[in-house]
mmCIF file of the N, C-alpha and C atoms, coordinates in Angstrom:
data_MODEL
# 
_entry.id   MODEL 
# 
loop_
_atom_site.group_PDB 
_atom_site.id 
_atom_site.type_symbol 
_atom_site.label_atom_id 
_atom_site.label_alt_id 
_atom_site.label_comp_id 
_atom_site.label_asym_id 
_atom_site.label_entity_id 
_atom_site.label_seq_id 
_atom_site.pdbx_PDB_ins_code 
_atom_site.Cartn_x 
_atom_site.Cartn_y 
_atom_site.Cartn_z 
_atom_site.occupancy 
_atom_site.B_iso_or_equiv 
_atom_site.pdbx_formal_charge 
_atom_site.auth_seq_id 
_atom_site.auth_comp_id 
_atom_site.auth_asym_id 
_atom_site.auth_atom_id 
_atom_site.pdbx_PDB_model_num 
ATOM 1   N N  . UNK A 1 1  ? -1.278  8.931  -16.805 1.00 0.00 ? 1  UNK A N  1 
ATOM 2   C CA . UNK A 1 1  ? -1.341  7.657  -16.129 1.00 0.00 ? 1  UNK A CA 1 
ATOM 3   C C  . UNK A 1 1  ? -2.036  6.657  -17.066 1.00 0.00 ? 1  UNK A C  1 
ATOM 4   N N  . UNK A 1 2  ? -1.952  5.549  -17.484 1.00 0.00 ? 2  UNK A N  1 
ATOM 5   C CA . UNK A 1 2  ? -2.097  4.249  -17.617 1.00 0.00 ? 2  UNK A CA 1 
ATOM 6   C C  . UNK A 1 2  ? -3.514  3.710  -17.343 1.00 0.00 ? 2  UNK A C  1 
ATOM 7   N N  . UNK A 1 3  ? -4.349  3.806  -18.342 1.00 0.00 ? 3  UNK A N  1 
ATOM 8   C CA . UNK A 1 3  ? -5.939  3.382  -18.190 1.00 0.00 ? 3  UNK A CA 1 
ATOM 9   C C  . UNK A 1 3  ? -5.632  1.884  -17.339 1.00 0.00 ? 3  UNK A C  1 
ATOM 10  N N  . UNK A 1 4  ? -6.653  1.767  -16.059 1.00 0.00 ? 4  UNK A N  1 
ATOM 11  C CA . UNK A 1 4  ? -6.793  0.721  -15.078 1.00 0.00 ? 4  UNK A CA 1 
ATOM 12  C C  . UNK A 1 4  ? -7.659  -0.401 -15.746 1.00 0.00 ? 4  UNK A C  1 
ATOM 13  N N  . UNK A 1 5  ? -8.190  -0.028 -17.001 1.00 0.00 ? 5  UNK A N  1 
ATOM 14  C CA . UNK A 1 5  ? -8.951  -1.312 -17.628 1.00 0.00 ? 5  UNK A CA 1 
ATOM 15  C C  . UNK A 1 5  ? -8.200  -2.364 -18.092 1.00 0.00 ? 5  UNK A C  1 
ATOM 16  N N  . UNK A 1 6  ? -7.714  -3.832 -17.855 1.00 0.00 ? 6  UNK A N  1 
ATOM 17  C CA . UNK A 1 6  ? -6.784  -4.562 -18.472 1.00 0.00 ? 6  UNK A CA 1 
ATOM 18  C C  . UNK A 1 6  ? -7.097  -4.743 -19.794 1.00 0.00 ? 6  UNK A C  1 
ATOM 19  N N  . UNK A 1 7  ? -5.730  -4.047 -20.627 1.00 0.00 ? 7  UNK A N  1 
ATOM 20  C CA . UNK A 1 7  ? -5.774  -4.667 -21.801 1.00 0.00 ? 7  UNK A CA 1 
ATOM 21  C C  . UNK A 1 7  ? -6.306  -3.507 -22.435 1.00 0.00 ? 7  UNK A C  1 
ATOM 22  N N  . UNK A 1 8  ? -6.383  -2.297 -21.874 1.00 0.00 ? 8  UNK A N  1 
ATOM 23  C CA . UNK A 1 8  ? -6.970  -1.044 -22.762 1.00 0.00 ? 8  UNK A CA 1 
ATOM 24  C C  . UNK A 1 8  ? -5.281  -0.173 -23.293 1.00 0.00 ? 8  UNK A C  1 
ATOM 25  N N  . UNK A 1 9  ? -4.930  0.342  -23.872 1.00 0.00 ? 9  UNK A N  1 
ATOM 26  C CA . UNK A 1 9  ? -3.682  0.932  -23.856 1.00 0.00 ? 9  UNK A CA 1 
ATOM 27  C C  . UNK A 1 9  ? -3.570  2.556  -24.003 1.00 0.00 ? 9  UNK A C  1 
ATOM 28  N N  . UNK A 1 10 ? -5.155  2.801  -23.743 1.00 0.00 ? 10 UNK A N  1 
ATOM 29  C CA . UNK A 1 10 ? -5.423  4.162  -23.290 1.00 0.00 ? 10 UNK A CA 1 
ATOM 30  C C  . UNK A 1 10 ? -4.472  5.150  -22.158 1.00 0.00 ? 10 UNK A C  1 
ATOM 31  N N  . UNK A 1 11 ? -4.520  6.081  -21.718 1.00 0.00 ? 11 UNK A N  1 
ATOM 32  C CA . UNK A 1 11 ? -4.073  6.603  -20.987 1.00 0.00 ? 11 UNK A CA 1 
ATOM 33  C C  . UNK A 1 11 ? -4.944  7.728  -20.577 1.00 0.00 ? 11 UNK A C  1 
ATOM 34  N N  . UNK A 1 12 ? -5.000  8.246  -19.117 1.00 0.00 ? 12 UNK A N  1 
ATOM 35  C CA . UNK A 1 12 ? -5.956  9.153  -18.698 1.00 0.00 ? 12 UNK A CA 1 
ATOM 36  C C  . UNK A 1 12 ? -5.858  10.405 -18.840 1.00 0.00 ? 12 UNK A C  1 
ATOM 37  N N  . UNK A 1 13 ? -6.592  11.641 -19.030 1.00 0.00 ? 13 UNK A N  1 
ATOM 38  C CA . UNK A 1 13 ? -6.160  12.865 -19.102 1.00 0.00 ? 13 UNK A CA 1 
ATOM 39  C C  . UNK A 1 13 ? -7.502  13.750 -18.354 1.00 0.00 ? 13 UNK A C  1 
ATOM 40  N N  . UNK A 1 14 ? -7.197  14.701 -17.894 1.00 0.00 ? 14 UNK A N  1 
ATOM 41  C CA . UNK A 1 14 ? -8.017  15.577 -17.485 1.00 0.00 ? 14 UNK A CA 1 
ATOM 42  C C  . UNK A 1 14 ? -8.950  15.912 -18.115 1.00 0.00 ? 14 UNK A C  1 
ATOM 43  N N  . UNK A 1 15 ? -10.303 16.140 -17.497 1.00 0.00 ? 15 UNK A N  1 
ATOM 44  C CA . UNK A 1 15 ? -11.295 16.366 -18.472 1.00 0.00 ? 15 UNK A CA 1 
ATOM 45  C C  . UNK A 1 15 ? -12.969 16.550 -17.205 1.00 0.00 ? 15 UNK A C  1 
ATOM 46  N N  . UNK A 1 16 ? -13.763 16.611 -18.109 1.00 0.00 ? 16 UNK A N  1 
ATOM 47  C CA . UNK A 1 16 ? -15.060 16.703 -17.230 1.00 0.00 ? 16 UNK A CA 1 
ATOM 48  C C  . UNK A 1 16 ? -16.029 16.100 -17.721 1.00 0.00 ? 16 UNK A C  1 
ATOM 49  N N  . UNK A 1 17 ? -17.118 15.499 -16.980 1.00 0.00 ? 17 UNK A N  1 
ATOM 50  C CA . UNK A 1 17 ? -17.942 14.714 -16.954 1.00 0.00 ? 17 UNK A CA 1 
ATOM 51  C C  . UNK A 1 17 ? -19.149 15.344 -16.242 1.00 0.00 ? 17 UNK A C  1 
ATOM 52  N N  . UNK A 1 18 ? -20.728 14.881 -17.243 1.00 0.00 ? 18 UNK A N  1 
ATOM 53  C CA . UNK A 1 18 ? -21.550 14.563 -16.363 1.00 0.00 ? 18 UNK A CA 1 
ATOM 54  C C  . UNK A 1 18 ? -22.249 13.417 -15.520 1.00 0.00 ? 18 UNK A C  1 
ATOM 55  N N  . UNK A 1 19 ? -21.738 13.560 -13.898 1.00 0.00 ? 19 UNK A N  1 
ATOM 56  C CA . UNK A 1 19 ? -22.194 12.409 -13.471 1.00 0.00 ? 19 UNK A CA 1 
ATOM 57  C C  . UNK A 1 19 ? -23.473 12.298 -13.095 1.00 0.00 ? 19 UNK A C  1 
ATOM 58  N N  . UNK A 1 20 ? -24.349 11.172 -13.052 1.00 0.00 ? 20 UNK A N  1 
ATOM 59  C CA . UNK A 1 20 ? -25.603 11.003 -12.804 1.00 0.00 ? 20 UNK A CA 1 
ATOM 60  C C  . UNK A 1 20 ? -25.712 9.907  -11.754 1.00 0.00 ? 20 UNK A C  1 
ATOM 61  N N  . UNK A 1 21 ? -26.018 10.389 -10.874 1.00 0.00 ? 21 UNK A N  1 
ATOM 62  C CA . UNK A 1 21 ? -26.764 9.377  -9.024  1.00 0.00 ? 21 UNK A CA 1 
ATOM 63  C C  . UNK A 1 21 ? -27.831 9.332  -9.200  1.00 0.00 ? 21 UNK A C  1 
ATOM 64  N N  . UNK A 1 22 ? -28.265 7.895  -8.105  1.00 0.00 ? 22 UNK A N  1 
ATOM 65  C CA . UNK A 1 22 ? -29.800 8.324  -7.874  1.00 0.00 ? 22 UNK A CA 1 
ATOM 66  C C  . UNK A 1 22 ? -29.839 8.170  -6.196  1.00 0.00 ? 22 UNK A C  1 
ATOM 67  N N  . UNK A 1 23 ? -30.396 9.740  -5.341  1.00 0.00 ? 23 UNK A N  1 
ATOM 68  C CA . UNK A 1 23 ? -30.327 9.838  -4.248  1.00 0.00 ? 23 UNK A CA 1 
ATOM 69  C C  . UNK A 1 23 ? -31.357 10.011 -3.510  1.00 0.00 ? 23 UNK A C  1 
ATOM 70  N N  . UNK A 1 24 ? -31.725 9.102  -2.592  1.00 0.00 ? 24 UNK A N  1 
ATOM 71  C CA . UNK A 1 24 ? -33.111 8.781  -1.886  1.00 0.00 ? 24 UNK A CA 1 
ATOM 72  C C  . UNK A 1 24 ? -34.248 8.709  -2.993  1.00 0.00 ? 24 UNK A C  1 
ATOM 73  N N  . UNK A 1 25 ? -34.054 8.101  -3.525  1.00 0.00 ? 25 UNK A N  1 
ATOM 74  C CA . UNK A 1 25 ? -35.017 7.641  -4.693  1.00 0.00 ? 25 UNK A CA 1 
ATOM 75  C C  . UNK A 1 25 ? -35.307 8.771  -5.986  1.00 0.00 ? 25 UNK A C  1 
ATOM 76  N N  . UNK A 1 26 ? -34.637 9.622  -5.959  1.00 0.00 ? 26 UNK A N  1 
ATOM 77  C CA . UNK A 1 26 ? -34.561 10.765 -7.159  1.00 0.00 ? 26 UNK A CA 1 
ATOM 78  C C  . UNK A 1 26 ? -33.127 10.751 -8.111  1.00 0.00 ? 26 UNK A C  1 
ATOM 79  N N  . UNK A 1 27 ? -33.247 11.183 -9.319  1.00 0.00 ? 27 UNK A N  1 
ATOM 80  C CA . UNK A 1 27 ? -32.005 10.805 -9.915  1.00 0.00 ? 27 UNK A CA 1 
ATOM 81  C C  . UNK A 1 27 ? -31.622 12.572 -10.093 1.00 0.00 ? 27 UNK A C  1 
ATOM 82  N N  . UNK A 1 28 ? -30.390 12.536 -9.825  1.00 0.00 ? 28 UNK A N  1 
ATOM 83  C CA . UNK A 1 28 ? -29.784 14.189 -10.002 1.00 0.00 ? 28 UNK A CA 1 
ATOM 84  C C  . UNK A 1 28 ? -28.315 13.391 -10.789 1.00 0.00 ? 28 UNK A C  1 
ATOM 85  N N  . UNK A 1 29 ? -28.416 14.673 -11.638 1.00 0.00 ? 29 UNK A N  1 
ATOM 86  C CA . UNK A 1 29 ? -27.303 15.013 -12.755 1.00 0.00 ? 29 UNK A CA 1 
ATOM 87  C C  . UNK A 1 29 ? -26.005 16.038 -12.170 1.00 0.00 ? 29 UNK A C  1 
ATOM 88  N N  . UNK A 1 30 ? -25.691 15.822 -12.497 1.00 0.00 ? 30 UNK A N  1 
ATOM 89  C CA . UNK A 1 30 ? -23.888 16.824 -11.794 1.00 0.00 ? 30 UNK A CA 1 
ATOM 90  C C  . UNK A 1 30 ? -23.679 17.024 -12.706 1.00 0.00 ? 30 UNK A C  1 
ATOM 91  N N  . UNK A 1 31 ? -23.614 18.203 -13.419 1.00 0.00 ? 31 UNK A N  1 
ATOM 92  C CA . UNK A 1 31 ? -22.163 18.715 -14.732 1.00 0.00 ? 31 UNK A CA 1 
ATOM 93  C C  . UNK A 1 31 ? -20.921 19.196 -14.924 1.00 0.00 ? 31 UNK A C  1 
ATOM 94  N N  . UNK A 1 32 ? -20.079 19.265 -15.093 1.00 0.00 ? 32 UNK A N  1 
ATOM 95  C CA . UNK A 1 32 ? -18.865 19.627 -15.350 1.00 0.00 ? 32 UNK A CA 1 
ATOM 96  C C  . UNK A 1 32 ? -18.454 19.159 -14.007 1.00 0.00 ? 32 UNK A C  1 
ATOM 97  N N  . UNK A 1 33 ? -18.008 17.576 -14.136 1.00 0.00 ? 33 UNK A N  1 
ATOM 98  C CA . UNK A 1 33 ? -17.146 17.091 -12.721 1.00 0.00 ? 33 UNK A CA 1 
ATOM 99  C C  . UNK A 1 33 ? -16.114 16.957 -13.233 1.00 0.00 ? 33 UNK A C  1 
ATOM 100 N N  . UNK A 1 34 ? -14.947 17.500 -12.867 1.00 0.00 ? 34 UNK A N  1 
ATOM 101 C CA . UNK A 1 34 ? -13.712 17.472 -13.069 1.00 0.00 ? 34 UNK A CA 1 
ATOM 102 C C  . UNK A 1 34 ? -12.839 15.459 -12.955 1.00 0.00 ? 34 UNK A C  1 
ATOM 103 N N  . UNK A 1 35 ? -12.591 15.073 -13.692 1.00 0.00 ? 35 UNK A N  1 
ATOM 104 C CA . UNK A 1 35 ? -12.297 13.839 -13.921 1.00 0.00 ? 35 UNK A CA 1 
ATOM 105 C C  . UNK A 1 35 ? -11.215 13.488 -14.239 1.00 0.00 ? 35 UNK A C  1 
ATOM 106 N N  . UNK A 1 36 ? -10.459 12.706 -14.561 1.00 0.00 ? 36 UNK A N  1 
ATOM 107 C CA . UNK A 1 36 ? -9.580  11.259 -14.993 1.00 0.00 ? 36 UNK A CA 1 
ATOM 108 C C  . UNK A 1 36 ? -10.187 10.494 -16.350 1.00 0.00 ? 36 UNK A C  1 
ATOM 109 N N  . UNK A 1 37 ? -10.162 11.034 -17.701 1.00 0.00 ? 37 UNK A N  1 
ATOM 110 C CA . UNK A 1 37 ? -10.845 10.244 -18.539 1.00 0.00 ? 37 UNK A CA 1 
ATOM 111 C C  . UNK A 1 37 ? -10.348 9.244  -19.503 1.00 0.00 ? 37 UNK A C  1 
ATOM 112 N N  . UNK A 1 38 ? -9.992  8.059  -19.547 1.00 0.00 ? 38 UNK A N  1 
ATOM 113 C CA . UNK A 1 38 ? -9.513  7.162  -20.577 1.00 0.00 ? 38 UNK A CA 1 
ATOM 114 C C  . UNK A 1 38 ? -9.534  7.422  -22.040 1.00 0.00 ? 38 UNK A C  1 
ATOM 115 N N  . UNK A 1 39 ? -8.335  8.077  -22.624 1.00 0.00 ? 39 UNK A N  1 
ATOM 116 C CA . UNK A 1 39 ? -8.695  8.765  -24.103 1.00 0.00 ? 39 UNK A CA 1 
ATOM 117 C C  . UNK A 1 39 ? -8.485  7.468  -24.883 1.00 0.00 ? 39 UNK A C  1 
ATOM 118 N N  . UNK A 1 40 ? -9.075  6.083  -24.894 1.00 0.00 ? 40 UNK A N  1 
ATOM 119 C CA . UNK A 1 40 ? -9.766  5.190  -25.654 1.00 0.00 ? 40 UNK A CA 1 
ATOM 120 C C  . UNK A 1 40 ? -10.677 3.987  -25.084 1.00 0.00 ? 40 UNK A C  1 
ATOM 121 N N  . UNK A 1 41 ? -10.738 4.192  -23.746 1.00 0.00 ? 41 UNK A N  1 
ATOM 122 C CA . UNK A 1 41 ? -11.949 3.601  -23.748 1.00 0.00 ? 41 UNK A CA 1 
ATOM 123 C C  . UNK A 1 41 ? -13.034 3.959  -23.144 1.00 0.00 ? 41 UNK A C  1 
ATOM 124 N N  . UNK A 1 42 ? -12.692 5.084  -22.500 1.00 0.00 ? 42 UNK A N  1 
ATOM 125 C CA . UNK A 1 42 ? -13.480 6.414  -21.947 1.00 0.00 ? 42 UNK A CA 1 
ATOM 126 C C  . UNK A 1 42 ? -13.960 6.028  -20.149 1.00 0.00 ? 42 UNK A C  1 
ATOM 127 N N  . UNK A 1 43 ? -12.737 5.208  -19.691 1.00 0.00 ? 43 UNK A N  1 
ATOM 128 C CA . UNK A 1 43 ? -13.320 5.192  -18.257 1.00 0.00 ? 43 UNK A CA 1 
ATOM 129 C C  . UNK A 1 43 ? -12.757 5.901  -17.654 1.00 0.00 ? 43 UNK A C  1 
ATOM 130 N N  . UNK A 1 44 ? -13.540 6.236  -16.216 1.00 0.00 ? 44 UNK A N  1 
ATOM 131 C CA . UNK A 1 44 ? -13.594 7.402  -15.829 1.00 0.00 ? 44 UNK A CA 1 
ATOM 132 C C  . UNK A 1 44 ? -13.294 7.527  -13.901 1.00 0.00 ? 44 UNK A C  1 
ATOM 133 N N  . UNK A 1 45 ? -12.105 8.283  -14.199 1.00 0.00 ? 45 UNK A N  1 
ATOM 134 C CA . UNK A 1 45 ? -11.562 8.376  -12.660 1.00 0.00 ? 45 UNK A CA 1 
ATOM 135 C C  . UNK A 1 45 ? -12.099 9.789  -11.878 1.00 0.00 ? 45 UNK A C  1 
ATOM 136 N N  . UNK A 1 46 ? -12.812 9.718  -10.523 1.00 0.00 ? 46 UNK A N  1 
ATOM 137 C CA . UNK A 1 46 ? -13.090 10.559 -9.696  1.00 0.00 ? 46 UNK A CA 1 
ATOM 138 C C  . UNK A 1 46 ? -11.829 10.831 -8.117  1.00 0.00 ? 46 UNK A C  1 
ATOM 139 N N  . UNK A 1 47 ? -11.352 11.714 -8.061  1.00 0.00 ? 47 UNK A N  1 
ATOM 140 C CA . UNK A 1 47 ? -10.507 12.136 -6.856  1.00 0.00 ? 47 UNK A CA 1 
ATOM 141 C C  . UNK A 1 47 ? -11.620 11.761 -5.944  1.00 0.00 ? 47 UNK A C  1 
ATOM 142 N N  . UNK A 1 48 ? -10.743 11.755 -5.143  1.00 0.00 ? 48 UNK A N  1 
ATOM 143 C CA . UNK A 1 48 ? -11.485 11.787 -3.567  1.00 0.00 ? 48 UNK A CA 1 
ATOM 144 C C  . UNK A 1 48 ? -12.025 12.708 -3.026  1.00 0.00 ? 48 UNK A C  1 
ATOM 145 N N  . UNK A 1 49 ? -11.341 13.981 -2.917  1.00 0.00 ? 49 UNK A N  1 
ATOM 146 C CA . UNK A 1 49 ? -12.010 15.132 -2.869  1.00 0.00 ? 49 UNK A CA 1 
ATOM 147 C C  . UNK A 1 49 ? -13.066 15.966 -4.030  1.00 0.00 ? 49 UNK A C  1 
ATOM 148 N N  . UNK A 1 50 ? -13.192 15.071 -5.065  1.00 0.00 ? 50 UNK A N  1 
ATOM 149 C CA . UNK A 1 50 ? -14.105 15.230 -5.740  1.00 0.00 ? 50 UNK A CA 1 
ATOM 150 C C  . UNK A 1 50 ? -15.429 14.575 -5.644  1.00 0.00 ? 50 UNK A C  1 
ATOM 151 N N  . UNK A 1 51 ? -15.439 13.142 -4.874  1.00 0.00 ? 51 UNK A N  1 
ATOM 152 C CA . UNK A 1 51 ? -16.235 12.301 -4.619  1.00 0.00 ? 51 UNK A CA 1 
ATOM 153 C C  . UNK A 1 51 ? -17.210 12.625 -3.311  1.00 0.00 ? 51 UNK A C  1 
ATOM 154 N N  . UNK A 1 52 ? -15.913 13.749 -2.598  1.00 0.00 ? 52 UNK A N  1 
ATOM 155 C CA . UNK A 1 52 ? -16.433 14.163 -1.317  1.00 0.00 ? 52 UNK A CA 1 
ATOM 156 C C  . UNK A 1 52 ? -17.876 15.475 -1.247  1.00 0.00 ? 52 UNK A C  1 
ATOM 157 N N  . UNK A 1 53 ? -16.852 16.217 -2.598  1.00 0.00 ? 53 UNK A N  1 
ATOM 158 C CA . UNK A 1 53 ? -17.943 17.165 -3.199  1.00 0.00 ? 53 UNK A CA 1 
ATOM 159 C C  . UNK A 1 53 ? -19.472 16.981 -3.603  1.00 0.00 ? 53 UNK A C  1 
ATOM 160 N N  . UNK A 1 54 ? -19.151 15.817 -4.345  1.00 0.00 ? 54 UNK A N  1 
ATOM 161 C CA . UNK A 1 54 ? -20.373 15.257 -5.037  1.00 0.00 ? 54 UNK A CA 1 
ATOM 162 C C  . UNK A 1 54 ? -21.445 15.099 -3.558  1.00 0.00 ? 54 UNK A C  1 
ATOM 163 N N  . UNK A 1 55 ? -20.600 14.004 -2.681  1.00 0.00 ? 55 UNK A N  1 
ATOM 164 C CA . UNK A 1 55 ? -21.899 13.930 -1.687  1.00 0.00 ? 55 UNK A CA 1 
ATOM 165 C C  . UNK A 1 55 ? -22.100 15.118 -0.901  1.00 0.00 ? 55 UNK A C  1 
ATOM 166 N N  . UNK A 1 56 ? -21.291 16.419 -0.704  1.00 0.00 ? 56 UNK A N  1 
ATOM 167 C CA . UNK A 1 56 ? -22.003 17.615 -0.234  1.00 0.00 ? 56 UNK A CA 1 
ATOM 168 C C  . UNK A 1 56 ? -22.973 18.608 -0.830  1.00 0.00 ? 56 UNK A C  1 
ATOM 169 N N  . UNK A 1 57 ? -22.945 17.988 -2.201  1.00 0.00 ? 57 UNK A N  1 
ATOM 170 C CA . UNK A 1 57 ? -23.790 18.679 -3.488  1.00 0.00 ? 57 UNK A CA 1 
ATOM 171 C C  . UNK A 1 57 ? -24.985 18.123 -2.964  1.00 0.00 ? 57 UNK A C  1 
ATOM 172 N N  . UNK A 1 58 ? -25.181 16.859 -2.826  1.00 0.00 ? 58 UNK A N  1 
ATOM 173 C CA . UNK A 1 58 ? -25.990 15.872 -2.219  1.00 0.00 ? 58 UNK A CA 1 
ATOM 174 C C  . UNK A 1 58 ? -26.707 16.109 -1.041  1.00 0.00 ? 58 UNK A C  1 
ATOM 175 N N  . UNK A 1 59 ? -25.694 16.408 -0.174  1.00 0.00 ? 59 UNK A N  1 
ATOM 176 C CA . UNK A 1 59 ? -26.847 17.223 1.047   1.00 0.00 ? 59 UNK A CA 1 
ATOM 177 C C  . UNK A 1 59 ? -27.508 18.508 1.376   1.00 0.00 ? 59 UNK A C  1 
ATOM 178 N N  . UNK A 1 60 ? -26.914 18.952 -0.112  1.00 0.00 ? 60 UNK A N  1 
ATOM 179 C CA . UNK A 1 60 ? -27.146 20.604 0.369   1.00 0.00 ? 60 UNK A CA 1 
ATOM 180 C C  . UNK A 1 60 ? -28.399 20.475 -0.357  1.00 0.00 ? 60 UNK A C  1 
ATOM 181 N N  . UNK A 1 61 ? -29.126 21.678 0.654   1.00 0.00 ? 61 UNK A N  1 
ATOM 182 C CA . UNK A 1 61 ? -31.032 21.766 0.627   1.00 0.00 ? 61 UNK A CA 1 
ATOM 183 C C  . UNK A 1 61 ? -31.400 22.604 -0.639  1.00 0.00 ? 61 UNK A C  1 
ATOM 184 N N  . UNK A 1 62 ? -30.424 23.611 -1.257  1.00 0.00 ? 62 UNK A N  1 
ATOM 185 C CA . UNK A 1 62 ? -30.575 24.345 -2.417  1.00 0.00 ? 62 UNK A CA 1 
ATOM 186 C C  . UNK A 1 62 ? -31.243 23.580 -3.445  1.00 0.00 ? 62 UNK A C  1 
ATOM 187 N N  . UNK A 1 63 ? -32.058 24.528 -4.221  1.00 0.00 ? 63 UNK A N  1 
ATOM 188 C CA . UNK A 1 63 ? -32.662 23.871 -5.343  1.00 0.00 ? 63 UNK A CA 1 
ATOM 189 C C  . UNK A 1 63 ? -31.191 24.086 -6.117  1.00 0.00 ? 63 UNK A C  1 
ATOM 190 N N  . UNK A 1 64 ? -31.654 22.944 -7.368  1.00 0.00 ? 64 UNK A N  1 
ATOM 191 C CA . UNK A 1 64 ? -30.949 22.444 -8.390  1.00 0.00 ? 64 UNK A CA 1 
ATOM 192 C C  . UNK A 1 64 ? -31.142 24.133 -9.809  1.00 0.00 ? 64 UNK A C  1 
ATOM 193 N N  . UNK A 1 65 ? -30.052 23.918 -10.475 1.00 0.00 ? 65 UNK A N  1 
ATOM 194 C CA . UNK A 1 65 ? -29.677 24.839 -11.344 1.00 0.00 ? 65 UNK A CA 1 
ATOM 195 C C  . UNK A 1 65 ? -30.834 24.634 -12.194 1.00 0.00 ? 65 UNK A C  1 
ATOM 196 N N  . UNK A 1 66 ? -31.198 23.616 -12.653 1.00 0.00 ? 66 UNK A N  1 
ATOM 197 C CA . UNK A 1 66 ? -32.614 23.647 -13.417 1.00 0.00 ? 66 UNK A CA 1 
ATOM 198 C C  . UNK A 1 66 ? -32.960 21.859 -13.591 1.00 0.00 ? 66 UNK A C  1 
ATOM 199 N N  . UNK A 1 67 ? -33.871 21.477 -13.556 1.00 0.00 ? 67 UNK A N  1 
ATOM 200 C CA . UNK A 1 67 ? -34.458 20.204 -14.117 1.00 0.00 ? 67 UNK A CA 1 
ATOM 201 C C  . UNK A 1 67 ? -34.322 19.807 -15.242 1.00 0.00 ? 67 UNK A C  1 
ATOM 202 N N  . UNK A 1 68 ? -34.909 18.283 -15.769 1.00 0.00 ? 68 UNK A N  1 
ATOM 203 C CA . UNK A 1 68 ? -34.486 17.656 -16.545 1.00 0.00 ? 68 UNK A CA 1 
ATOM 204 C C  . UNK A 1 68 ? -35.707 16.609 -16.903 1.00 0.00 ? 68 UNK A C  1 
ATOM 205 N N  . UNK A 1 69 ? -36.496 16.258 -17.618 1.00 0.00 ? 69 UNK A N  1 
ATOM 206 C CA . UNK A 1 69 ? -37.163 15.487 -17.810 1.00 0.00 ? 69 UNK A CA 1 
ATOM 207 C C  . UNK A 1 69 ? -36.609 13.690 -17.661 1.00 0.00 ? 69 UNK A C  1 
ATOM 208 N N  . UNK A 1 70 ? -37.139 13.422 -17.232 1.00 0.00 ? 70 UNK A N  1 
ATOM 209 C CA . UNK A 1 70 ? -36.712 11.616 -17.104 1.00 0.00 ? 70 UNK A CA 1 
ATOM 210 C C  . UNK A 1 70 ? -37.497 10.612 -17.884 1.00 0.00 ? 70 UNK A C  1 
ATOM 211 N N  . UNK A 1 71 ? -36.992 9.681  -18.921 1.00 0.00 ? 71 UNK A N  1 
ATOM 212 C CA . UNK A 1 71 ? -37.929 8.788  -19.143 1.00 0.00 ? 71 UNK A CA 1 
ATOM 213 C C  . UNK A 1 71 ? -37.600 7.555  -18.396 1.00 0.00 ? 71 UNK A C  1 
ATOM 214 N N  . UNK A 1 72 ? -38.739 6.588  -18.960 1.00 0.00 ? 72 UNK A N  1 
ATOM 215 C CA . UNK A 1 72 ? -38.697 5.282  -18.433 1.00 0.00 ? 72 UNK A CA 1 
ATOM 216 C C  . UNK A 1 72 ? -38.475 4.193  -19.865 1.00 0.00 ? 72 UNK A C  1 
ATOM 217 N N  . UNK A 1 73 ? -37.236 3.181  -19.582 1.00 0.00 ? 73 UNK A N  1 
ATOM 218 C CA . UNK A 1 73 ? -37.130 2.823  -20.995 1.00 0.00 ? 73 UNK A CA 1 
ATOM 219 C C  . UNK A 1 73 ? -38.045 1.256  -20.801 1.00 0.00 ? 73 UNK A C  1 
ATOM 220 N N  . UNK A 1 74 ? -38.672 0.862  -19.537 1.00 0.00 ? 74 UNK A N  1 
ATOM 221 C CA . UNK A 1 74 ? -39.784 -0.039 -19.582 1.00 0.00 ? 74 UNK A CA 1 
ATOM 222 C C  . UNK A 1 74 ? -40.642 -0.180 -21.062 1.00 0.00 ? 74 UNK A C  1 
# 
């Protein structure tokens, strides 16, 4: 499919991403999200049922696979 950026002449291909939220005031990392990626300008399409995932990742009470240090670029 046809990168949605005007004027990019990229095209999308399957691929994975890490996405990063910030939820109730904490920032969590997602890895390997299955994606839509623009092979030249690198934007990035999420399914719906992938989007749906993300926010059940989101509610579920399980601890996280491991932490991550955060800076502040203040």
């Amino acid at each position: 499919m046809k990168c949605s950026i005007e004027g990019c002449p990229g095209e999308y291909e399957a691929g994975t991403v890490m996405h990063t939220v910030r939820h109730h005031g904490q920032v969590t990392v997602i890895d390997h999200v299955p994606a839509e990626i623009c092979s030249a300008c690198g934007d990035v399409l999420l399914k719906p049922a992938t989007v749906r995932r993300i926010e059940d990742l989101l509610q579920d009470k399980r601890q996280p696979a491991s932490t991550v240090p955060l800076y502040e670029f203040a």
